[in-house]
N, CA, C and O atoms as CSV, one atom per row, in Angstrom:
chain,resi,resn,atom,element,x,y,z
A,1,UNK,N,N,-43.870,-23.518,-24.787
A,1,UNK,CA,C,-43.388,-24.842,-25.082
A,1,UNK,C,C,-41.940,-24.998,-24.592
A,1,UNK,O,O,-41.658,-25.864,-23.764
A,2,UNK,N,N,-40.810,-23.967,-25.218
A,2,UNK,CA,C,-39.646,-24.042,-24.508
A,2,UNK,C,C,-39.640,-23.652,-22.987
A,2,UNK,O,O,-38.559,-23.699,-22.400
A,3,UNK,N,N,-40.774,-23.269,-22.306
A,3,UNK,CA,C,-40.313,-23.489,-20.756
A,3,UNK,C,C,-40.754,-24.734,-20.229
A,3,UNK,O,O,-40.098,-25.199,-19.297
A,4,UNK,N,N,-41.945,-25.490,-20.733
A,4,UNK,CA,C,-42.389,-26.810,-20.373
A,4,UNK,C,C,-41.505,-27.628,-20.368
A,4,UNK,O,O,-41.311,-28.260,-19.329
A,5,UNK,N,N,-40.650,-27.883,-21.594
A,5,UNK,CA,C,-38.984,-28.520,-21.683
A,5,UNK,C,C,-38.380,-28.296,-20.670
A,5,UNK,O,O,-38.000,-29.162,-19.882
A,6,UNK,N,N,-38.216,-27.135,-20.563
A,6,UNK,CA,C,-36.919,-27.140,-19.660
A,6,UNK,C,C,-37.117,-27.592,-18.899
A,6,UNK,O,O,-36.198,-28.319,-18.523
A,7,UNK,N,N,-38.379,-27.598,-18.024
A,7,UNK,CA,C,-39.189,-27.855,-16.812
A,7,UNK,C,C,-38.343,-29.518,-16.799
A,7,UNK,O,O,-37.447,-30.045,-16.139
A,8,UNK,N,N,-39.257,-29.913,-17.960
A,8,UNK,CA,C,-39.363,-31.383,-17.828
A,8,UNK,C,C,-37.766,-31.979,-17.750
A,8,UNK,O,O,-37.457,-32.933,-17.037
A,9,UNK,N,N,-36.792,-31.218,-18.639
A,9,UNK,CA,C,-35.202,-31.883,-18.928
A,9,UNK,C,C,-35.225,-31.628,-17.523
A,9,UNK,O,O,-35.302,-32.717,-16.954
A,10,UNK,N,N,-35.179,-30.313,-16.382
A,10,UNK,CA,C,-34.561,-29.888,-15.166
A,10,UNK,C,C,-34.921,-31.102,-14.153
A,10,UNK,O,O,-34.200,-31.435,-13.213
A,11,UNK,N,N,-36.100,-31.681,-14.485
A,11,UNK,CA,C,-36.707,-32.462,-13.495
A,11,UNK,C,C,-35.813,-34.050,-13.457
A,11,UNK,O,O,-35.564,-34.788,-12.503
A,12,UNK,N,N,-35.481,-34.174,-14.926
A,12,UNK,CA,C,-34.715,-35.189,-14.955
A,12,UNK,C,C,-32.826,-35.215,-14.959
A,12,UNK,O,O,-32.055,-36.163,-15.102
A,13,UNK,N,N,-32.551,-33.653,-14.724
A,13,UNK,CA,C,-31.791,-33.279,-14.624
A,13,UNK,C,C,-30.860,-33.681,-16.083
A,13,UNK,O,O,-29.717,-34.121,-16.201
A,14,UNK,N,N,-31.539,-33.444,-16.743
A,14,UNK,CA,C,-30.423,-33.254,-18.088
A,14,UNK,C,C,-30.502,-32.006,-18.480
A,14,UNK,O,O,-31.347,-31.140,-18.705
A,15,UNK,N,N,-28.651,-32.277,-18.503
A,15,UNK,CA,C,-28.376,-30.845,-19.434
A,15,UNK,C,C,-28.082,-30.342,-20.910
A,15,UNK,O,O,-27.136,-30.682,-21.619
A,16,UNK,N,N,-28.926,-29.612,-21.160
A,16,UNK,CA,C,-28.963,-29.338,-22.702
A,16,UNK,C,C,-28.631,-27.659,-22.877
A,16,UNK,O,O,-29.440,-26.800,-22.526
A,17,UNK,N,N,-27.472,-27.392,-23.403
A,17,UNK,CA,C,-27.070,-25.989,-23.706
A,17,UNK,C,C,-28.689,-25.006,-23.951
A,17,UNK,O,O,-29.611,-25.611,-24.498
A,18,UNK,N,N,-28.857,-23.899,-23.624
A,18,UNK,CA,C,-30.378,-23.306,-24.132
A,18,UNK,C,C,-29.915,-22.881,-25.459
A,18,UNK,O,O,-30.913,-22.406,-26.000
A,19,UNK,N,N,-28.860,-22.801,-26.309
A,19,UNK,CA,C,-28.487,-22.575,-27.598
A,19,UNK,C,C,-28.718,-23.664,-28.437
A,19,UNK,O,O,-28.647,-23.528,-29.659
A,20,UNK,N,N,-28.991,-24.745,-27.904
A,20,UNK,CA,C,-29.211,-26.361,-28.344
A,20,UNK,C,C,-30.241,-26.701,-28.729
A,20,UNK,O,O,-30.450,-27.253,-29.809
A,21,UNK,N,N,-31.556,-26.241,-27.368
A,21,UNK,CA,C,-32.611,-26.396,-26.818
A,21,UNK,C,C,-33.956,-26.519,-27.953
A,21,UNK,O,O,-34.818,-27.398,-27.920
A,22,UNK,N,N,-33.846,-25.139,-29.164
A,22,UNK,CA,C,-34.788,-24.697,-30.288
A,22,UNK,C,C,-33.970,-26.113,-31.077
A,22,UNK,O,O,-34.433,-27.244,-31.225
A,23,UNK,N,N,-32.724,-25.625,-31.465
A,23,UNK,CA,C,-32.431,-26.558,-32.298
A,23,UNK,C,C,-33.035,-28.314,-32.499
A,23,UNK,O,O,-33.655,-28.978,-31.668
A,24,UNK,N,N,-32.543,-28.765,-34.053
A,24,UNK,CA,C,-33.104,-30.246,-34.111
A,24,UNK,C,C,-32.250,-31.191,-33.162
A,24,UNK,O,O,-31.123,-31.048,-32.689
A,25,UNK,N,N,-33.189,-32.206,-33.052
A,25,UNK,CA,C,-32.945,-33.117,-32.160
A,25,UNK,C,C,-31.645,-33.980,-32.540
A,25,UNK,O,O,-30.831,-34.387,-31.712
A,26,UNK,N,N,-31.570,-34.233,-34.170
A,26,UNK,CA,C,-30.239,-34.774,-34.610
A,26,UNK,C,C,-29.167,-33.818,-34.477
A,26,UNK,O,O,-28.325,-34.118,-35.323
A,27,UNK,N,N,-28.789,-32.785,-33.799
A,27,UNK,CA,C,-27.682,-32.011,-33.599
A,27,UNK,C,C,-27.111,-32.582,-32.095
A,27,UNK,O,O,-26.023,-32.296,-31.594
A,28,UNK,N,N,-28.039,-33.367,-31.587
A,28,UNK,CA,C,-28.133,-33.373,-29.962
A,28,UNK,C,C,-26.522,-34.704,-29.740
A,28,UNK,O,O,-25.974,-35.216,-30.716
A,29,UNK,N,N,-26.081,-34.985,-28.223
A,29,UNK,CA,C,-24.875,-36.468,-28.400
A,29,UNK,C,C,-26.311,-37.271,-27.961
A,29,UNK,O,O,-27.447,-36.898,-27.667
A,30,UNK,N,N,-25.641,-38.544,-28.079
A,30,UNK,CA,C,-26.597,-39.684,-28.234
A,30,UNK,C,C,-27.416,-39.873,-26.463
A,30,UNK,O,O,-28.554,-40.255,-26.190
A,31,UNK,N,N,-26.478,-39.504,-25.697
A,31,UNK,CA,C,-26.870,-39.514,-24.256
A,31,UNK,C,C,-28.321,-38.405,-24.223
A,31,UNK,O,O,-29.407,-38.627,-23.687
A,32,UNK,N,N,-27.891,-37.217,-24.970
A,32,UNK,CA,C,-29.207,-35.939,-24.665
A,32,UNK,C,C,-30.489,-36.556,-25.652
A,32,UNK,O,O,-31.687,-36.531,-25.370
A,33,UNK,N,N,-29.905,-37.068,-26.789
A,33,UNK,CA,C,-31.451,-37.795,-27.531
A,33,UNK,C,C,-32.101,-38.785,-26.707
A,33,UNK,O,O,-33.309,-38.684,-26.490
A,34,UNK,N,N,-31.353,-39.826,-26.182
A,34,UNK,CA,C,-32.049,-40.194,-24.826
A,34,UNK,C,C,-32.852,-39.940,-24.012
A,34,UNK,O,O,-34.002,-40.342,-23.835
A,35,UNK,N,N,-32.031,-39.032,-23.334
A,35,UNK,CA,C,-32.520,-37.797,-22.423
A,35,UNK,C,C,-34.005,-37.223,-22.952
A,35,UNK,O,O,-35.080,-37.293,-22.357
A,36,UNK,N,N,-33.740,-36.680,-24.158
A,36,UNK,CA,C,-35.406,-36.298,-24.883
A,36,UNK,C,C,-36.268,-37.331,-24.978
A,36,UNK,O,O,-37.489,-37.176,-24.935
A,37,UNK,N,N,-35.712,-38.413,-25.109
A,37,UNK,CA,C,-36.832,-39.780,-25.424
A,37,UNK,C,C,-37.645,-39.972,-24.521
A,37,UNK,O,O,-38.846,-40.234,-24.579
A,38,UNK,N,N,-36.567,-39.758,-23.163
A,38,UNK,CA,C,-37.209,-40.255,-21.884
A,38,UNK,C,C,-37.736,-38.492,-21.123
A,38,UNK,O,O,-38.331,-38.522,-20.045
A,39,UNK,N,N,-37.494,-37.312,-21.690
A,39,UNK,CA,C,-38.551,-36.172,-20.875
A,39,UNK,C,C,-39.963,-36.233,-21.953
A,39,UNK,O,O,-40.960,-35.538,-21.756
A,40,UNK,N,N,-39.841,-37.060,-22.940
A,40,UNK,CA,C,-41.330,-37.054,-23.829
A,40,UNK,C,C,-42.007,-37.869,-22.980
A,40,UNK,O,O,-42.832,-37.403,-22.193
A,41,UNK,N,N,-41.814,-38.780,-23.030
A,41,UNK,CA,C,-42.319,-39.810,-21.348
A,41,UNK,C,C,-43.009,-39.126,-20.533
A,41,UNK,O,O,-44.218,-39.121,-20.305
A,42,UNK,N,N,-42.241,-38.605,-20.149
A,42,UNK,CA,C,-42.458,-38.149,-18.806
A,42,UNK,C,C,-43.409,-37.160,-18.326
A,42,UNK,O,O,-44.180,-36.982,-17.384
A,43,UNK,N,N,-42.862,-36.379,-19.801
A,43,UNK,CA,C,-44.118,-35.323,-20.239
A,43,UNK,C,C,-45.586,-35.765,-20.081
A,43,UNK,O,O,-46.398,-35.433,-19.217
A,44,UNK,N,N,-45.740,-36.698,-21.260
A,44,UNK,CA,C,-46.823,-37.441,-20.771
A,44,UNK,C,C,-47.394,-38.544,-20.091
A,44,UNK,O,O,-48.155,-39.367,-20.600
A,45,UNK,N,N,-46.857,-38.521,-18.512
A,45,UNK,CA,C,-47.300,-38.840,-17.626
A,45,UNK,C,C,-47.339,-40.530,-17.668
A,45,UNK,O,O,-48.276,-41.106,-17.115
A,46,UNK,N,N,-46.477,-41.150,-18.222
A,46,UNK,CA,C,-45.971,-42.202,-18.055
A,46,UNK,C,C,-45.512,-43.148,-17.259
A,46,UNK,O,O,-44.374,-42.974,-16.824
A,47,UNK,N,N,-46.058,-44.064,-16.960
A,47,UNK,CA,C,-45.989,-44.688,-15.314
A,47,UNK,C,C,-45.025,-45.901,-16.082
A,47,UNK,O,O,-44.088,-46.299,-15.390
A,48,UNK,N,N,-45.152,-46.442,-17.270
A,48,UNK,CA,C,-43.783,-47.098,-17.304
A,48,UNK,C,C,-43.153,-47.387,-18.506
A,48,UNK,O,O,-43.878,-47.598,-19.478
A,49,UNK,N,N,-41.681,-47.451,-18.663
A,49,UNK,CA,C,-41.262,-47.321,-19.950
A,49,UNK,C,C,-40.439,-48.019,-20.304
A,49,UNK,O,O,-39.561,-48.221,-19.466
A,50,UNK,N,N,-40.307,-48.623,-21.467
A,50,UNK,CA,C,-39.524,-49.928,-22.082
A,50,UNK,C,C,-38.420,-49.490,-23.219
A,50,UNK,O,O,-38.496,-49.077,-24.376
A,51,UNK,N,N,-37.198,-49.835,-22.169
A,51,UNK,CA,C,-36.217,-49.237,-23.234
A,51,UNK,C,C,-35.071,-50.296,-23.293
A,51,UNK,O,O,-34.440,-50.844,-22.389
A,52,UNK,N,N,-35.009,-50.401,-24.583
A,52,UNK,CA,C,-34.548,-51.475,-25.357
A,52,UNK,C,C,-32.745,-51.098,-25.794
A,52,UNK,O,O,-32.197,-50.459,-26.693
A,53,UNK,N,N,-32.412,-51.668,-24.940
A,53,UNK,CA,C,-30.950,-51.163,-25.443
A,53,UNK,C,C,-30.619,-49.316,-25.231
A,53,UNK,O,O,-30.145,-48.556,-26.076
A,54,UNK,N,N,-30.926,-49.091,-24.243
A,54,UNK,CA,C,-30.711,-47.711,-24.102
A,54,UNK,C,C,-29.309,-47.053,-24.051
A,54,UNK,O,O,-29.226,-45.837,-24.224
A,55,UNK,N,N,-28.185,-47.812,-23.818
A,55,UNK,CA,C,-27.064,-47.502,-24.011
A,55,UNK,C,C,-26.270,-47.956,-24.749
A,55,UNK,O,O,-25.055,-47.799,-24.629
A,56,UNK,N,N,-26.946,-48.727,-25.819
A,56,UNK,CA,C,-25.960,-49.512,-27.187
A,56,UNK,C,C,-25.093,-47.804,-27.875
A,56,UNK,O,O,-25.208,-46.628,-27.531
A,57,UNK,N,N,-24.510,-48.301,-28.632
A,57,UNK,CA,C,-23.647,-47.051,-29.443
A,57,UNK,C,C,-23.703,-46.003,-28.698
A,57,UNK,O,O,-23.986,-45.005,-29.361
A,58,UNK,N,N,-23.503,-45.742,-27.234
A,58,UNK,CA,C,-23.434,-44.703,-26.435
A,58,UNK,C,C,-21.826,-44.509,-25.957
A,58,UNK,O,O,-21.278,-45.464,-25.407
A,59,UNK,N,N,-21.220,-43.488,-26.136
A,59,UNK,CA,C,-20.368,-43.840,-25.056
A,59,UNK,C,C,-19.747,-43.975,-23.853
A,59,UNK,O,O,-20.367,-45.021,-23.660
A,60,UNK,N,N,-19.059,-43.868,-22.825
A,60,UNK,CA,C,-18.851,-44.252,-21.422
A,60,UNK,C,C,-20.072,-43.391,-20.820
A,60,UNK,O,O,-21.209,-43.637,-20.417
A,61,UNK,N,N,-18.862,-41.711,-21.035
A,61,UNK,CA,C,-20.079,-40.577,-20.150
A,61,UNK,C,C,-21.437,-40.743,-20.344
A,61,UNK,O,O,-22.175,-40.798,-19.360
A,62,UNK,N,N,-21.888,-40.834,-21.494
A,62,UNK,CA,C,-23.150,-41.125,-22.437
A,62,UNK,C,C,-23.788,-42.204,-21.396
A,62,UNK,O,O,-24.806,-41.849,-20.802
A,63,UNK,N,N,-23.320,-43.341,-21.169
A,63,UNK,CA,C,-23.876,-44.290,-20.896
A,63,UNK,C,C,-24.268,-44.378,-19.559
A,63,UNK,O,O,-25.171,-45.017,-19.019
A,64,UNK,N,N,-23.225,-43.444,-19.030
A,64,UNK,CA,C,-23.605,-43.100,-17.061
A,64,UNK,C,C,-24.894,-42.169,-16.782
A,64,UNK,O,O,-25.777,-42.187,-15.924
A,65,UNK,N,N,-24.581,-41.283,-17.983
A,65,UNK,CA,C,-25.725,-40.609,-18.061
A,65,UNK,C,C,-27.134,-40.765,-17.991
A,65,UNK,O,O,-27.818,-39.991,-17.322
A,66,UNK,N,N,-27.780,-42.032,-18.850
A,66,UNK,CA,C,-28.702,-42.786,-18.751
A,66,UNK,C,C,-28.880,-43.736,-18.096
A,66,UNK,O,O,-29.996,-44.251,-18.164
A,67,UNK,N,N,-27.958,-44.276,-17.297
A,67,UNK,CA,C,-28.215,-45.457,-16.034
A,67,UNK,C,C,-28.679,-44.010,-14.798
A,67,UNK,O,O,-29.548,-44.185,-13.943
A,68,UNK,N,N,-28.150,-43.075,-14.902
A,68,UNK,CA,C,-28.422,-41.748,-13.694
A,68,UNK,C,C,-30.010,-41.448,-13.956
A,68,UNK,O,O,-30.840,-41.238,-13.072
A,69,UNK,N,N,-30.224,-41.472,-15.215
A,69,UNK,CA,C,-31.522,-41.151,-15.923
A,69,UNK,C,C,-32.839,-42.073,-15.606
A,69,UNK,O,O,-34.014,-41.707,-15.594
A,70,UNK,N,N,-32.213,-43.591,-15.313
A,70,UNK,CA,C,-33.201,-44.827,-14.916
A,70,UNK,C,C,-33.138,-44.510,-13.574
A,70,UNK,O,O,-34.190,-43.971,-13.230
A,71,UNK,N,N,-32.225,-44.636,-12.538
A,71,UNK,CA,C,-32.025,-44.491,-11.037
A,71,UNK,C,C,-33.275,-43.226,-11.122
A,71,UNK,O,O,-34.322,-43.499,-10.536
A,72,UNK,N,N,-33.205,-42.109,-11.700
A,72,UNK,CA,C,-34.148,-41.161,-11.059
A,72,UNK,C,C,-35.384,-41.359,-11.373
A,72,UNK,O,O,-36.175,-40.728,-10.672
A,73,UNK,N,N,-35.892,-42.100,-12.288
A,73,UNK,CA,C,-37.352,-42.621,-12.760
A,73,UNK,C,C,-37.552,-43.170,-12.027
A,73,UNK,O,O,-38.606,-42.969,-11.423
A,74,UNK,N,N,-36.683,-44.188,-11.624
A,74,UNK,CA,C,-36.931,-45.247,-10.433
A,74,UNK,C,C,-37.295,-44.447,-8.878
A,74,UNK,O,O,-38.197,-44.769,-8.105
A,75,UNK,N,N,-36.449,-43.491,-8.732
A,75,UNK,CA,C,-36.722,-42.868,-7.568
A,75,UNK,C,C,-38.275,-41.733,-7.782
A,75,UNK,O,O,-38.819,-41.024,-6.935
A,76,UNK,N,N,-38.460,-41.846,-8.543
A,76,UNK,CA,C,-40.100,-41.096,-9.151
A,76,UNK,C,C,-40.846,-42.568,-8.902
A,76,UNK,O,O,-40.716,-42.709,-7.687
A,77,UNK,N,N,-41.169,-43.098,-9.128
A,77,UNK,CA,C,-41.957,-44.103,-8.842
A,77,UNK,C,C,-42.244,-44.665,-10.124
A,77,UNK,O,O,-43.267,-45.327,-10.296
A,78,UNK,N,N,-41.204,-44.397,-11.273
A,78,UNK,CA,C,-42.048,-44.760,-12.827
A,78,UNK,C,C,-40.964,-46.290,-13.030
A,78,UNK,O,O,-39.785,-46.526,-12.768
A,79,UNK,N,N,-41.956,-46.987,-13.552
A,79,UNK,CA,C,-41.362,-48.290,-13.800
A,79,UNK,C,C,-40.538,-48.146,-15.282
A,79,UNK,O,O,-40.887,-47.448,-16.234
A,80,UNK,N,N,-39.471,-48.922,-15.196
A,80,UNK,CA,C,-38.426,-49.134,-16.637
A,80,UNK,C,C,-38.441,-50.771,-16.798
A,80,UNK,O,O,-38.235,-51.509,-15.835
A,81,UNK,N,N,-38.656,-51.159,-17.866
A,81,UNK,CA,C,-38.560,-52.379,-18.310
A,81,UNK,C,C,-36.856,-51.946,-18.998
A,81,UNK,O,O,-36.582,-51.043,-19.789
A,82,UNK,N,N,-36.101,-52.774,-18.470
A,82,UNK,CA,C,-35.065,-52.195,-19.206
A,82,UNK,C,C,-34.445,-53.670,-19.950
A,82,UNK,O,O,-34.075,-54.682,-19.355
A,83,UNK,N,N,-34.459,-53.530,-20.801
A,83,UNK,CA,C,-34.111,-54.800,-22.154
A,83,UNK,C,C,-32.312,-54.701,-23.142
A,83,UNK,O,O,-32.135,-54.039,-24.165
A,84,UNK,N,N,-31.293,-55.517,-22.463
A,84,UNK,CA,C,-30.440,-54.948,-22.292
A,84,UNK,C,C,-29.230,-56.258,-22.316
A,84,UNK,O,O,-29.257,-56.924,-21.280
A,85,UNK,N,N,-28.472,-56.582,-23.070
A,85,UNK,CA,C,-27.235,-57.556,-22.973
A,85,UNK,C,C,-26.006,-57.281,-21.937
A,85,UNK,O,O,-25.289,-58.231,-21.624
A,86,UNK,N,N,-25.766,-55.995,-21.410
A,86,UNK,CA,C,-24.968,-55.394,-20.912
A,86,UNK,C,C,-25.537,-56.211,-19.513
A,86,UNK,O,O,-26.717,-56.349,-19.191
A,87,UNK,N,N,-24.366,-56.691,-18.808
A,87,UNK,CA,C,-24.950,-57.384,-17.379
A,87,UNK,C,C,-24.576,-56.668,-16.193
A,87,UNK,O,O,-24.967,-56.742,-15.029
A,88,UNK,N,N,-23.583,-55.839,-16.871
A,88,UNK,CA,C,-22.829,-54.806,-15.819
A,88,UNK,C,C,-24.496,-53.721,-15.515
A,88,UNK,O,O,-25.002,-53.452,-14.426
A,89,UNK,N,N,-24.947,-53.344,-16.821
A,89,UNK,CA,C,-26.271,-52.228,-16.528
A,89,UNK,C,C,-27.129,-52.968,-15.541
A,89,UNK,O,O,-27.416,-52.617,-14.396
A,90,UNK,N,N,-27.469,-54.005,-16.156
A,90,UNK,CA,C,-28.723,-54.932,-15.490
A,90,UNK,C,C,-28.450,-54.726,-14.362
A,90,UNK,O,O,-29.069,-53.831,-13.789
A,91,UNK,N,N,-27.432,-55.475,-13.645
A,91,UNK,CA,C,-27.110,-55.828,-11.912
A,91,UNK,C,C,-27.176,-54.263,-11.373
A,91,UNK,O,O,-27.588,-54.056,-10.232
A,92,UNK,N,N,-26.853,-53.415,-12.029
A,92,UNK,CA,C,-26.525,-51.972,-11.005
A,92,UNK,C,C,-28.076,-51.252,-11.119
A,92,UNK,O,O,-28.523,-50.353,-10.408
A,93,UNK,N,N,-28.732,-51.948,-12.243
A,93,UNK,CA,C,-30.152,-51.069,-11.936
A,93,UNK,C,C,-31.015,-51.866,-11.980
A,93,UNK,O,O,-32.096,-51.281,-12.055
A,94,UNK,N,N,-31.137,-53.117,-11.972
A,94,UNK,CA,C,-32.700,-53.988,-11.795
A,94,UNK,C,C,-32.724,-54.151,-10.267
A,94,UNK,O,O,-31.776,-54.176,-9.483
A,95,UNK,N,N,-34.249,-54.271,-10.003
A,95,UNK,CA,C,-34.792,-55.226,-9.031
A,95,UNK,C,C,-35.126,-56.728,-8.966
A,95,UNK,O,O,-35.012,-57.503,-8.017
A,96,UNK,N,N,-35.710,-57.005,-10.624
A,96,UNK,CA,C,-35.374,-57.998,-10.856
A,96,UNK,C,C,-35.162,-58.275,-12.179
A,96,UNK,O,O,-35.307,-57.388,-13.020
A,97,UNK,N,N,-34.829,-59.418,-12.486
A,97,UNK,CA,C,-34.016,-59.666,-13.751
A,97,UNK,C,C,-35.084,-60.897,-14.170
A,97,UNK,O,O,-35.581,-61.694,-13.375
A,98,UNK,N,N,-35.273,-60.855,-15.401
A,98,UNK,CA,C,-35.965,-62.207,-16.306
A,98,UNK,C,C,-34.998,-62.169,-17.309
A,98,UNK,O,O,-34.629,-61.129,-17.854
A,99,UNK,N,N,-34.459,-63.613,-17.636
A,99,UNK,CA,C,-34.030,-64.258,-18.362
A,99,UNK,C,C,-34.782,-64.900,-19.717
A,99,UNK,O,O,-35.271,-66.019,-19.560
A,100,UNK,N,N,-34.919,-64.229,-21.131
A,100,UNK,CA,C,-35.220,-65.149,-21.995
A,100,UNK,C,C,-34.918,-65.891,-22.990
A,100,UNK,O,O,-34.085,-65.309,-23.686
A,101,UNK,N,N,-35.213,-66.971,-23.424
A,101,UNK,CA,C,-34.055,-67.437,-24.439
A,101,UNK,C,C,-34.944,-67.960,-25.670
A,101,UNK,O,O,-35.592,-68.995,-25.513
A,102,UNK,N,N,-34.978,-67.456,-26.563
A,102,UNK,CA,C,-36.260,-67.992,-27.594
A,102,UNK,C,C,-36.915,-67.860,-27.154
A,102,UNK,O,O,-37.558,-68.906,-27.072
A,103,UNK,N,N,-37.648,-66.570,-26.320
A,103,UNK,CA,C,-38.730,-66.194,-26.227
A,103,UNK,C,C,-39.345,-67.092,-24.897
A,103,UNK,O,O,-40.554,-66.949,-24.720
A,104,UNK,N,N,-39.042,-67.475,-24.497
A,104,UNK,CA,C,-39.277,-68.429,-23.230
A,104,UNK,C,C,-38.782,-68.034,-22.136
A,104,UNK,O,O,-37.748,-67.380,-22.270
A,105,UNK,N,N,-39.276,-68.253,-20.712
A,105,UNK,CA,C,-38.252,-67.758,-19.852
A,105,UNK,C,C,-37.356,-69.170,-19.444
A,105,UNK,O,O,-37.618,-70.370,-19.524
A,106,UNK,N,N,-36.107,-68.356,-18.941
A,106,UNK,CA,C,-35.180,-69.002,-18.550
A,106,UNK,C,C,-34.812,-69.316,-17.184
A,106,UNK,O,O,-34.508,-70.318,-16.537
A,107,UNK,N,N,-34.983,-67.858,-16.963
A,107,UNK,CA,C,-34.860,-67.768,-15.374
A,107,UNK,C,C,-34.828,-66.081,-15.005
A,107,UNK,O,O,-34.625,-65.016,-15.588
A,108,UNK,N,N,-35.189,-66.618,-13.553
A,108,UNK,CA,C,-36.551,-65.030,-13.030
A,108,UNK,C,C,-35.105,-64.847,-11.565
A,108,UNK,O,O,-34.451,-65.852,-11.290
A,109,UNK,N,N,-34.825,-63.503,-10.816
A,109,UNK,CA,C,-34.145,-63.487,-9.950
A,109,UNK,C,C,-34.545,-62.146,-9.045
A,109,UNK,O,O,-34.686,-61.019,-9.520
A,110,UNK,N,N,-34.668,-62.429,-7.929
A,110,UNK,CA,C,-34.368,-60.514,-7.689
A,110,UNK,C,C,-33.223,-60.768,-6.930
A,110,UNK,O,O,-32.579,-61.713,-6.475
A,111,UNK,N,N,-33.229,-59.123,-6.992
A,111,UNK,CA,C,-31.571,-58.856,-7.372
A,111,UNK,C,C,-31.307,-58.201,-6.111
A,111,UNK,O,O,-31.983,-57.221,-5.795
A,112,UNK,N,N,-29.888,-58.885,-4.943
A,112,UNK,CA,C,-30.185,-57.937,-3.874
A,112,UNK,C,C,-28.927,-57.361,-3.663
A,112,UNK,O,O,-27.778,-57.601,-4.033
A,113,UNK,N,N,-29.681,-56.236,-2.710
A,113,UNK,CA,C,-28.566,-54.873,-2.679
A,113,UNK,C,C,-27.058,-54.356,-2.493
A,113,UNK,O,O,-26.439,-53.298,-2.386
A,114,UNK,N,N,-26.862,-55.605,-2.518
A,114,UNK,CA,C,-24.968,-56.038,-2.360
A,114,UNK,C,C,-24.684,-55.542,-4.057
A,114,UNK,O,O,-23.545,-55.125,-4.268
A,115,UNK,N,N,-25.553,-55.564,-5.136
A,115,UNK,CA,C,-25.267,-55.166,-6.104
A,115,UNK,C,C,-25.307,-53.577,-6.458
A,115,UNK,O,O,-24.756,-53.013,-7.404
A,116,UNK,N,N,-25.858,-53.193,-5.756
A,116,UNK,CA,C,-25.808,-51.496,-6.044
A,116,UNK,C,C,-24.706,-50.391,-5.382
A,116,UNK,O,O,-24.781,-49.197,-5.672
């Protein structure tokens, strides 16, 4: 089981001390619980994943960490619904963007590469 992990963190390139690794998941910074959220995914073979505020209460490093974490899903071929107030995240990692406002759409865009 602990080499399947590693497998899976190495693939997504997160790093987790191997002194860390056995340990509980609430010992982990908020960027590596992430990180686990998204190698459980992945683990099981997940073609796409909806993450809702993935960098709220994160901080800076934390937060680069998991935009690095979407870029490489993305470069795997796995889709991210990424659901998110931050407009700085949106523009540097969507293709396209939906707008909703009360549940309605607002407005639909794709997003081109002058933003990345």
């Amino acid at each position: 089981m602990a080499q399947v992990a590693r497998e899976v963190l190495n693939r997504l390139d997160i790093v987790i001390p191997e002194r860390k690794l056995g340990g509980p998941v609430k010992m982990l910074s908020g960027g590596q619980r992430q990180g686990i959220a998204i190698g459980r995914a992945i683990y099981w073979n997940a073609l796409v994943l909806i993450m809702d505020e993935p960098t709220a209460a994160l901080g800076v490093p934390e937060q680069r960490k998991v935009m690095e974490l979407i870029r490489a899903l993305k470069a795997q071929s796995i889709s991210v619904l990424l659901i998110s107030h931050n407009l700085h995240d949106i523009f540097a990692i969507a293709d396209r963007i939906v707008v909703l406002r009360r549940g309605e759409v607002a407005g639909k865009r794709q997003v081109a590469n002058q933003w990345r």
